[in-house]
N, C-alpha and C positions, 0 to 999 in steps of 0.2 A: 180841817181837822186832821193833824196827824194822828198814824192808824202805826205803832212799833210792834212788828209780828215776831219773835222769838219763840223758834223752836230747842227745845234742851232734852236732854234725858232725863228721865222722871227721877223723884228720890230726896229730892229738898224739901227743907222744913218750909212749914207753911211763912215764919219768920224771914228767908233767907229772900221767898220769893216775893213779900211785901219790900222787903229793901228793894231787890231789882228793881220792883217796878214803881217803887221812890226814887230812885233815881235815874231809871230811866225818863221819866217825866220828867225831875229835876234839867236834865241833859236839853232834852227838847225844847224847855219851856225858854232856858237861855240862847239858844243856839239858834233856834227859829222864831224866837220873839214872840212867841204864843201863848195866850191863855192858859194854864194849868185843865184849867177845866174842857180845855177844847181837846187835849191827849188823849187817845185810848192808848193800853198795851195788853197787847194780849201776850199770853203763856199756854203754849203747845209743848206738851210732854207727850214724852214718848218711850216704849219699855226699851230696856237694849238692848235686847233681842232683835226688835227695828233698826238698829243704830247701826249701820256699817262706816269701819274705816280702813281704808287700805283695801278694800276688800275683803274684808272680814269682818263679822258682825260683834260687838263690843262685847255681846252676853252669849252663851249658849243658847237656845230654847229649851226650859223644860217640857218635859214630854208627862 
C-alpha cells in the first residue's frame, strides 16, 4: 500500500487539493502498477509562520 505524505503551506482551495491528490494517485497507480484503491495520500498543511526558507520564515507571526 503506498502511503504519499505531502507537506505544503496551508491556503488552497478545497478544489486544487482534490486535483493534487487525483493525480497524485493517478502517478502511483501507473508507475508502481497498483490498485487505485490500495493509495493513500495524505495533505499536511502548515501556517507560514511555520514555513522557513533560507532561514527566514515565509509569514510573519501575528501577535
Amino acid at each position: 500500500m503506498p502511503i504519499i505524505d505531502v507537506t505544503l503551506l496551508d491556503g488552497r482551495t478545497p478544489e486544487r487539493k482534490a486535483a493534487l491528490i487525483r493525480e497524485l494517485t493517478d502517478a502511483a497507480e501507473r508507475v508502481l502498477g497498483v490498485s487505485r484503491e490500495s493509495i493513500r495520500v495524505l495533505l499536511r498543511e502548515l501556517p507560514a509562520e511555520n514555513w522557513g526558507v533560507g532561514g527566514e520564515p515565509k509569514a510573519t507571526p501575528r501577535s
